[in-house]
C-alpha positions, 0 to 999 in steps of 0.5 A: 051353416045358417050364418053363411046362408043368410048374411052378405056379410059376415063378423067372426069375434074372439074374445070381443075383437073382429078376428076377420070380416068377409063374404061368407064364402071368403070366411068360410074358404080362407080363415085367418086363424085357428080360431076362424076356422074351427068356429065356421065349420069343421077344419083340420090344423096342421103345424110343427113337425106334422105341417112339414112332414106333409107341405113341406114347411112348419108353418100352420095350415088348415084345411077343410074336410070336405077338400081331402080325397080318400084314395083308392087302393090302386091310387096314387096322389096326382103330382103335387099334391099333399098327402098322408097316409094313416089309419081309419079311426073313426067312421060317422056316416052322415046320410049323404056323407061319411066323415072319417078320422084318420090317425096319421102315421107318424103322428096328428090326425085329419078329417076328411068327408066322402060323398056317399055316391055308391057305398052303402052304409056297412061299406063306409063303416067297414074301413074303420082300423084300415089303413089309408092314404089321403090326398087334396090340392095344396091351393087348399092350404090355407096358413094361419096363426094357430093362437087365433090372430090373424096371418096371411095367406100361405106362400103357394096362395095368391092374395086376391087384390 
């Protein structure tokens, strides 16, 4: 976190070659690669059998904890989305955030970060072993290359010119 504060610009190096170079902001939202993703902040990988289960193609992609929605029980996704359902397997509440790890059904695993907005802590960790359903906008999709080089943007991305 410190280095998206305090830099213009920012260099992520992997094995002493410049895996990308942006804003912090262009880092941070669209990594290039498995290894960009997972070195600035927490990110979930999706690939093979699970990224086409869940996006409808094979293809890497990650996406940030931060932009999964946990549904409601009464909840549906909204048209288009990508989602998943599974079970809780794990719970950290974090103070103003809970993050929680959801086994898929079916195979792979997501994190995904809920604002503490109106539960209470024994609330959040209640839901530990409960199955789950959890949504998040496609644009946050973000396809790279799981070996760590670089790749360009997923088919529903528009590359910025």
């Amino acid at each position: 976190e410190e280095a998206l504060t305090m830099s213009d610009r920012l260099a992520v190096f992997n094995h002493g070659r410049i895996e990308q170079l942006g804003t912090p902001a262009e880092v941070y939202e669209q990594p290039r690669s498995a290894f960009v993703a997972g070195f600035v902040g927490v990110s979930n990988t999706l690939d093979g059998e699970v990224a086409e289960r869940i996006t409808g193609s094979s293809a890497a992609v990650t996406v940030r904890p931060e932009k999964i929605r946990i549904l409601g029980e009464d909840e549906s996704p909204r048209p288009g989305e990508c989602s998943a359902s599974g079970h809780v397997r794990e719970v950290v509440y974090l103070g103003s955030v809970t993050r929680y790890e959801v086994e898929l059904d079916g195979g792979g695993t997501l994190q995904a970060l809920r604002q503490n907005l109106e539960q209470s802590s024994m609330e959040a960790l209640a839901v530990r072993g409960k199955p789950v359903r959890l949504a998040w906008d496609p644009q946050h999709n973000r396809r790279i290359d799981p070996a760590g080089q670089e790749s360009g943007p997923s088919g529903s991305e528009e590359e910025e010119g």
